[in-house]
C-alpha positions in Angstrom: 16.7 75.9 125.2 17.1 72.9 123.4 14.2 70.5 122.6 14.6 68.0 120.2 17.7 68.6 118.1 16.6 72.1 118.0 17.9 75.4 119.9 14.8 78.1 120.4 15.8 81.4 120.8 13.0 84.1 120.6 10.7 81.8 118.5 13.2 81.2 116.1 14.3 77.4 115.5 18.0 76.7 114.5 18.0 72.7 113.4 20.9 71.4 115.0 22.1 67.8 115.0 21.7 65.3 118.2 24.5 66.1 120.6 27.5 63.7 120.4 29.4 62.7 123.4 33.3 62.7 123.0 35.2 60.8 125.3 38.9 62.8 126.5 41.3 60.2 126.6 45.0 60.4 128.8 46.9 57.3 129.4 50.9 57.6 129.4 53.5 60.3 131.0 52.6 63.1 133.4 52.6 66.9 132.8 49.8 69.7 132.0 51.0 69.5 127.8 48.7 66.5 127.7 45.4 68.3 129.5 46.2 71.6 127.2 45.4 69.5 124.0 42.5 67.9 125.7 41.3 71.2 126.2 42.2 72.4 123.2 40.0 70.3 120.9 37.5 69.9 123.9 36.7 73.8 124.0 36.1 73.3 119.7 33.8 70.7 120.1 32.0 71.8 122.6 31.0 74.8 120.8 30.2 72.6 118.0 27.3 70.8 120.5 29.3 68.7 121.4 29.4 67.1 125.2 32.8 65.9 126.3 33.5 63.2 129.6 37.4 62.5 130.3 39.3 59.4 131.0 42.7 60.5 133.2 45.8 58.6 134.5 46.3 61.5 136.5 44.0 64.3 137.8 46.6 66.9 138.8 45.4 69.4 136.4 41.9 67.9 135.5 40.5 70.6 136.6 41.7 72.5 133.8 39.4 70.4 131.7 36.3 71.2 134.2 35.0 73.4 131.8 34.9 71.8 129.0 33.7 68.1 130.6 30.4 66.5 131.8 32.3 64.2 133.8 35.9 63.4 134.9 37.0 59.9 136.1 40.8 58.6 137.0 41.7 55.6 135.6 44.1 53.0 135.9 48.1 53.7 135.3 50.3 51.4 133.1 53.2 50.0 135.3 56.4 51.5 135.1 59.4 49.5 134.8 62.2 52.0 134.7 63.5 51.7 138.3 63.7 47.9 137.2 65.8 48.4 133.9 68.0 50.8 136.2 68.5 48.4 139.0 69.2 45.6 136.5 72.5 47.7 134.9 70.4 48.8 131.6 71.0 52.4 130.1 67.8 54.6 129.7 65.4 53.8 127.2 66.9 54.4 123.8 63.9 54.5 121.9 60.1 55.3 122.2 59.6 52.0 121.4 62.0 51.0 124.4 59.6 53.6 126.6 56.4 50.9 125.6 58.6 48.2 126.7 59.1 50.1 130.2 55.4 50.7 130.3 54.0 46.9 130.0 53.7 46.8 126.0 55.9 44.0 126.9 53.8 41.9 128.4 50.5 40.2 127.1 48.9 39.8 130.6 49.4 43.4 131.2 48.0 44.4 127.9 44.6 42.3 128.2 44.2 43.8 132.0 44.4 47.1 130.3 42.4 46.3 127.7 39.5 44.8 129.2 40.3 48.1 131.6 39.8 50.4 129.1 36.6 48.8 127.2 34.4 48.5 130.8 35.4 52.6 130.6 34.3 53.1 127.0 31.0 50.8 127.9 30.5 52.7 130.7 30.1 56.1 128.7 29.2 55.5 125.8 31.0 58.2 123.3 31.0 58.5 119.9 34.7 59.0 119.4 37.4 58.4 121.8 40.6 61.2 121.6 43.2 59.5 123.1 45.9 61.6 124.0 49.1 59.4 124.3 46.4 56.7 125.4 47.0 53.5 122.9 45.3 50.8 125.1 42.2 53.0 124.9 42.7 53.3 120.9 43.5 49.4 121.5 39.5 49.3 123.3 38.1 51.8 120.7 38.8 49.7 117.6 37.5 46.4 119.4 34.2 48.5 119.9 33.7 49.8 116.5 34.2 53.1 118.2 35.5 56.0 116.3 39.0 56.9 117.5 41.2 59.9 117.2 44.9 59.0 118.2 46.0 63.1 119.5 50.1 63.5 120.4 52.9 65.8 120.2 55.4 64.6 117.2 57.5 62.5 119.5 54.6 60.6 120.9 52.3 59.9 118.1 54.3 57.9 115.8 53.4 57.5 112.3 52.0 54.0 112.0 54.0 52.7 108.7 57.1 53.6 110.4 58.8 49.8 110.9 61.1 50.5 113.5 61.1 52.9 116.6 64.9 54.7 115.9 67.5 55.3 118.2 67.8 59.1 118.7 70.7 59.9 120.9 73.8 58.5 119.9 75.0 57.7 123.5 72.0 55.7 124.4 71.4 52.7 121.7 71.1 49.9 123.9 67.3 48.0 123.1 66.5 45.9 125.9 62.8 44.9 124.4 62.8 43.1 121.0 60.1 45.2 119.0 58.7 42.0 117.0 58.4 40.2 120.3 56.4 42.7 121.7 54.4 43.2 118.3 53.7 39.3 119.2 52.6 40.5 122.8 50.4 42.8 122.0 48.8 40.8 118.8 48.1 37.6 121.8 46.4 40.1 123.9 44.1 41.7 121.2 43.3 38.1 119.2 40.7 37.8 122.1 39.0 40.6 120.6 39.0 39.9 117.3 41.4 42.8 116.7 44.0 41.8 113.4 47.6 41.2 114.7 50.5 43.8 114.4 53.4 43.8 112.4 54.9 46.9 113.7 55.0 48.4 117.0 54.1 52.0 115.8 50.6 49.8 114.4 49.6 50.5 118.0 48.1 54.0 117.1 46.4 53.2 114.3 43.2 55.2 114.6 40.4 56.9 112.2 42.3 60.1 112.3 46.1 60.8 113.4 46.6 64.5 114.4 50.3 65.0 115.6 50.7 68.5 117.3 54.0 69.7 116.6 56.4 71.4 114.0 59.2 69.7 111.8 62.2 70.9 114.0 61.0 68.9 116.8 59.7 65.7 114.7 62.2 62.6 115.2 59.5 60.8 113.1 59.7 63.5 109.8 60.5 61.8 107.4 57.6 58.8 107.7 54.9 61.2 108.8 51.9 61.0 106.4 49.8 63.2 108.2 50.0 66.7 108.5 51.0 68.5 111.8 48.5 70.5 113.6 50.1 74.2 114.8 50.8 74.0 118.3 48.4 75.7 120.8 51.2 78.7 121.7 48.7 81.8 120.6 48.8 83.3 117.5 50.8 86.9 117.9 52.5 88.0 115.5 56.2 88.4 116.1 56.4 92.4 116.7 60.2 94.0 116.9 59.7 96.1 120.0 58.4 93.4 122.0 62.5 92.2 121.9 63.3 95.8 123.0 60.7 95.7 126.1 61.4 91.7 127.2 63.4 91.9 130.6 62.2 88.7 132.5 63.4 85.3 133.0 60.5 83.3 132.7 60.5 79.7 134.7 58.6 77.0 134.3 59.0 74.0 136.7 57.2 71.8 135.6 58.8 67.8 136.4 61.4 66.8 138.9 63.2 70.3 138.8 60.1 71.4 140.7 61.9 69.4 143.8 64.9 70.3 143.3 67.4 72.6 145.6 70.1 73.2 143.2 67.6 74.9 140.2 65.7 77.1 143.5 68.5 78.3 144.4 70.4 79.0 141.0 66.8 81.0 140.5 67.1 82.9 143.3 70.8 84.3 142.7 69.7 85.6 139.2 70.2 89.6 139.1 67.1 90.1 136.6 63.6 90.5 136.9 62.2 86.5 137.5 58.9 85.1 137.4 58.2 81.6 137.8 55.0 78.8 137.6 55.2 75.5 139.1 52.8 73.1 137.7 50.3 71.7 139.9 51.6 74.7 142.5 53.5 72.4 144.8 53.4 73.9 148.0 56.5 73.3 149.8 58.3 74.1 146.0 56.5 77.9 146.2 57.2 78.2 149.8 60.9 78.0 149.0 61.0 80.2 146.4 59.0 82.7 147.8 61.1 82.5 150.6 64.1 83.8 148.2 62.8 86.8 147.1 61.1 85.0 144.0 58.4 86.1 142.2 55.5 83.4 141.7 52.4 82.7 140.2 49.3 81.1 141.0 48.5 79.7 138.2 49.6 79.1 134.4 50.9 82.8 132.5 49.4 83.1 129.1 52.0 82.3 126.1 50.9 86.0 125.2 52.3 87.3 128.8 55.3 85.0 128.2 56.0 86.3 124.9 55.8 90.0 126.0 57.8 90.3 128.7 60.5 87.3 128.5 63.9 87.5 127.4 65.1 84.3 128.8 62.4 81.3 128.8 64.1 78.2 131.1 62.5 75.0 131.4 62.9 71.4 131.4 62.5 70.8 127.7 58.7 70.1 127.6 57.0 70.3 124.0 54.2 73.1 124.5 57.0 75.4 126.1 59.6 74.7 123.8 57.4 75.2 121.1 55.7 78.9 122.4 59.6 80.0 122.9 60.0 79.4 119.2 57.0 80.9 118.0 57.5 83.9 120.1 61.2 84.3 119.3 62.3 84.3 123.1 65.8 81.7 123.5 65.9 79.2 126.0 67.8 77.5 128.6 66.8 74.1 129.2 67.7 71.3 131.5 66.4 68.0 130.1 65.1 65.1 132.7 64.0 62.5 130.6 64.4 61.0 126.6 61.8 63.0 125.2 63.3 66.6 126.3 66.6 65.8 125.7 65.5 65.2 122.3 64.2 68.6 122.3 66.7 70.4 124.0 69.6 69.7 121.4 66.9 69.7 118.6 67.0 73.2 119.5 70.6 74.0 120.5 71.2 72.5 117.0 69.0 75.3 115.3 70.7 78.5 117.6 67.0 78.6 119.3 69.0 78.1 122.7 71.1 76.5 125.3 70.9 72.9 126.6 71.9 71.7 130.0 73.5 68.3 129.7 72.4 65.7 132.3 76.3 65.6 133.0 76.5 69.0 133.5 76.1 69.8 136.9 75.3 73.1 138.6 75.1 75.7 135.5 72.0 76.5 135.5 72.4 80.2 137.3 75.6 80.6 134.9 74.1 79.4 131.4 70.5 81.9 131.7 72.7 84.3 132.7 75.3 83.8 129.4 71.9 83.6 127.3 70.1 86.6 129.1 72.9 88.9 128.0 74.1 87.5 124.8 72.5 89.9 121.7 73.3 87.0 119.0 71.2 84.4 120.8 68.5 86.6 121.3 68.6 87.4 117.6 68.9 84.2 116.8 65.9 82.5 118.0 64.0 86.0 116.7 65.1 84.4 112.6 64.4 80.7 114.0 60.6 82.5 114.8 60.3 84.0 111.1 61.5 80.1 109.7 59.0 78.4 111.1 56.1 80.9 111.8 54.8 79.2 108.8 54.3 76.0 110.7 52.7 77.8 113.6 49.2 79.1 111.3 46.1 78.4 112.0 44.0 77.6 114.8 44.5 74.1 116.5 40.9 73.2 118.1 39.5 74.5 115.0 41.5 71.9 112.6 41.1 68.9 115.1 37.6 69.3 115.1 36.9 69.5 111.7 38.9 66.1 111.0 36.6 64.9 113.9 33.7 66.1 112.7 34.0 64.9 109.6 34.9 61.4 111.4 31.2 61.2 113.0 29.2 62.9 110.9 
């Protein structure tokens, strides 16, 4: 029971300080990596007294956060002008600079909309810190309230804020359609109103009271900048035991963006001779019902990275950051088949290292015949067991347990 600051159990009183509230903070991009780190640091704080409320673009997976929130509320999206910079001839988006261009950081009236958005939200509840998880306007609302912010990322989305230009990181795509000084201009008219200082780089736009970038060096564009250390990513910490490699017999799928929808990657799956099981994200019915329909093997909900590291031999996936990096901790090769920037980053990142095999976008149909070649080939496998050992260093300690000391410290 708690009365006053202090917990009473059996006459005894623990002194305790007064509960802080945390606000959970989700802004840009889609896909359950973002809600994983919310929880992460959520389930930490909590146990620290702690109360938690979340702010979501997207409540496909909130309810993975249900546990560790008061409240949830959805927000209000940025806009997204990709289909626009397609229609007009423009190649993708060559930077992550270029993706805040596509997303309104661009645009000063779209910036103060957000802005004054995001600061009715953090009136509204109050917190003592805002974690913003890919979420710069709310950072952006944060500062202008003297509220305490954390700015929470993998390595590819938290930039490190003295970096002076956003860099091009595939050689084929080096086309910037946004002028990064222009929008550092944008951005600085909309926040004057506020009495926020202007910026004089784009990556300024996460500046917070604490940077944690989840990640590990293989798969951080932004290495050579970054200041802050890298938190371990949330993968499990097993230790990498040689029999499991003898035992692993399953392709593991995860569908977990557009290959969800997609008829050519169900029925590659389905023609694979070798044990499969597969998780959809958000369990998309008519996507289950399909492969269920083929014989395939899938689960209800998300397979612990400890299940996934026992029993896979073959991990295949788009090229998302939490899976990618629980293949390499676990020493399990990939096969992935990037949809956007930020994976296909990933994807070769990897290739490069021997940790697996990347689908080009202009590769076509090659899915069944690339996990196949992986499943069966004893050099890969061994391969991404060596890449385990090189970076298992990276991979110690326990995430929600080093976030929330860094925010603790912050409100204390």
């Amino acid at each position: 029971m708690l009365v006053g600051g202090l917990v009473c159990q059996n006459d005894e009183r623990v002194i305790l300080s007064v509960s802080k509230k945390a606000l959970l903070a989700w802004q840009i991009g889609d896909g359950r990596g973002h809600i994983s780190k919310l929880r992460t640091i959520g389930e930490s704080l909590k146990l620290h007294g702690f109360v938690c409320s979340a702010a979501l673009t997207d409540l496909e997976h909130a309810d993975e956060l249900k546990d560790v929130t008061a409240s949830i509320r959805r927000v209000s999206q940025l806009p997204y002008f990709h289909g626009l910079r397609a229609q007009a001839g423009y190649p993708p988006a060559a930077t992550y600079g270029e993706f805040l261009g596509d997303v309104g950081f661009a645009s000063t009236s779209i910036i103060a909309q957000h802005l004054t958005y995001w600061r009715d939200v953090l009136q509204a509840e109050r917190p003592d810190v805002v974690i913003a998880e890919q979420a710069p306007t709310a950072l952006l609302a944060a500062r202008s309230l003297s509220i305490p912010s954390v700015a929470l990322g993998t390595t590819y989305t938290l930039p490190p804020t003295n970096l002076k230009m956003f860099p091009v990181l595939l050689k084929e795509f080096t086309h910037r359609k946004w002028s990064e000084s222009e929008m550092c201009e944008a951005i600085s008219a909309a926040i004057d109103q506020f009495h926020l200082p202007p910026l004089h780089h784009l990556a300024e736009l996460y500046t917070a009271d604490v940077s944690l970038p989840v990640g590990i060096k293989l798969l951080d564009p932004y290495a050579h900048h970054r200041v802050e250390k890298r938190i371990p990513p949330n993968v499990g910490d097993r230790p990498l035991d040689k029999p499991w490699t003898r035992e692993r017999n399953e392709v593991f799928a995860y569908l977990s963006t557009g290959n969800r929808f997609d008829a050519m990657t169900v029925d590659a799956l389905a023609k694979l001779p070798v044990p499969l099981r597969v998780y959809v994200a958000g369990a998309d019915q008519d996507s289950v019902s399909k492969l269920r329909a083929k014989g395939i093997r899938v689960e209800g909900k998300p397979v612990s990275p400890f299940q996934i590291a026992r029993r896979s031999r073959v991990i295949f996936h788009a090229g998302s950051y939490g899976t990618m990096c629980l293949g390499i901790r676990a020493g399990v090769p990939q096969v992935t088949a990037p949809q956007q920037l930020e994976q296909l980053f990933n994807a070769r990142s990897l290739e490069r290292a021997g940790g697996g095999c990347c689908i080009e976008p202009n590769d076509g149909a090659i899915y069944f015949d690339r996990i196949v070649e992986t499943y069966e080939n004893v050099e890969t496998r061994s391969r991404a067991v060596d890449l385990a050992i090189e970076t298992g260093p990276e991979f110690l300690g326990k995430p929600g347990e080093m976030s929330s000391a860094q925010i603790l410290r912050l409100v204390s």
